[in-house]
N, C-alpha and C positions, 0 to 999 in steps of 0.2 A: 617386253613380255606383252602379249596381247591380249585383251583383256576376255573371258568367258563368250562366246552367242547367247543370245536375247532371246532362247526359245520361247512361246509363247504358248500356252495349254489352253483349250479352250472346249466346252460342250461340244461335237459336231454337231449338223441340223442339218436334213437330208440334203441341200444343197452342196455340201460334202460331198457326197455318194461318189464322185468321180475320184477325189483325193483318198480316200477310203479305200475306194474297189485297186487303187495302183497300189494302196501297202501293203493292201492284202495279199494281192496276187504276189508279190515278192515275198511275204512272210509264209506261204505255200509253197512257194518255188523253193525257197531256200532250207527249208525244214520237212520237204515232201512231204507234205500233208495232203493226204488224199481224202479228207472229209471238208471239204469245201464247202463254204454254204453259198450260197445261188446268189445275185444280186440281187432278187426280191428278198431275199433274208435280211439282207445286208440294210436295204432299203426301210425295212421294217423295222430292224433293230435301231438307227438310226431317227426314227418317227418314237421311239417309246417317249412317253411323257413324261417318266422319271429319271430311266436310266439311259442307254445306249452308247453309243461313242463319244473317247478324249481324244481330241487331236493336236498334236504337237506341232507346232510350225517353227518355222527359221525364215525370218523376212518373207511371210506366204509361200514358204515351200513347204509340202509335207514334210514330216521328220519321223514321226512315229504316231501310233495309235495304242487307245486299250478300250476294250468294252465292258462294258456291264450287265448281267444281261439277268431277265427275273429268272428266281430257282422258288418256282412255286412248290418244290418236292419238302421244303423246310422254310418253316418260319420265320421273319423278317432276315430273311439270307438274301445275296445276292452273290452270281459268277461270275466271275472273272476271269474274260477269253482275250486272245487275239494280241498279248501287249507284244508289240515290235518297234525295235527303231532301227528305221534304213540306214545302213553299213554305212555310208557318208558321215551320219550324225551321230555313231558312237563319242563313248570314250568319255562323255562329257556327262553322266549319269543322269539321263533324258528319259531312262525305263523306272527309273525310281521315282524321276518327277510327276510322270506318267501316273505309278501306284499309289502315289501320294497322295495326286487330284481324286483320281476313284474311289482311294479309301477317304477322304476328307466330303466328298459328296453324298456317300453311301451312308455314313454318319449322318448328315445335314437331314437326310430326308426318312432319319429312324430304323437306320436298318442294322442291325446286332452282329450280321456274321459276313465275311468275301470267304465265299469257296472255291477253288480253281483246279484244275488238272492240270497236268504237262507228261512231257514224254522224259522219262532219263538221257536223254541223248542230248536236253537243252540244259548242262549243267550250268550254264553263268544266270538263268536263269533261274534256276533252283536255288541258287546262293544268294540271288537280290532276296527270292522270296523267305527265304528264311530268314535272313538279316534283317526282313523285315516284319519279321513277327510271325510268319505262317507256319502250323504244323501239319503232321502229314495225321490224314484222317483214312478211313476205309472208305472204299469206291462209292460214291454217293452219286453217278450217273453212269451213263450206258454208252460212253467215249472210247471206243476201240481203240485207238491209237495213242490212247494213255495210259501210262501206267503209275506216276505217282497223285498222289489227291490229297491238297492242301487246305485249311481253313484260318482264317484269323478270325478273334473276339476283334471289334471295333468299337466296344461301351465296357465298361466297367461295372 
């Protein structure tokens, strides 16, 4: 029996930006999503000094991403977009490890809520989320291409 990969989760830091911009483009491609943010976005979010991208790796290969990103519309909140991991690195629950990191940061640095959207169509995704604590809240931004909206308490 072979023992687990040694994924490795880590802050991105704009020097990223190229491992980044490849998971993205595949987590667009593969879930057509047509709101695409722009590589200066990408670039920006990446530079935030709190929050921005986790990047998962396997021996320096990308594996998966999730970001963080400010929800100045509520109070010590933070969104949670983008979590993917490339179809090579399923199977091995790498999107939970993913949730885990962001919510264990988002915590660190005093922030009380992860709010996130998704589409209905990403059900394995809806399942991590809930199993991981998320419930479903009323539309709390202006993401056409979503239709369910999730939040977690992160403090007690």
């Amino acid at each position: 029996m072979s023992a687990a990969p040694e994924f490795v989760i880590r802050r991105a830091s704009p020097s990223d930006l190229p491992a980044i911009l490849t998971l993205l483009q595949s987590y667009y491609a593969e879930w057509h999503i047509r709101l695409c943010d722009t590589p200066e976005k990408t670039a920006a979010d990446l530079a935030h000094p709190q929050l921005g991208f986790f990047l998962a790796e396997l021996q320096g290969t990308p594996a998966g991403c999730v970001l963080l990103r400010p929800l100045i519309t509520i109070p010590s909140a933070t969104e949670c977009k983008r979590l993917f991991v490339a179809p090579e690195f399923r199977g091995h629950g790498l999107a939970g490890k993913l949730m885990d990191t962001a919510e264990a940061h988002a915590r660190h640095i005093g922030l009380n809520w992860i709010y996130l959207d998704t589409q209905a169509v990403m059900t394995t995704a809806i399942a991590l989320y809930r199993r991981l604590g998320y419930e479903e809240r009323p539309r709390f931004n202006d993401n056409a291409e979503a239709d369910i909206f999730l939040r977690k308490r992160l403090v007690e």
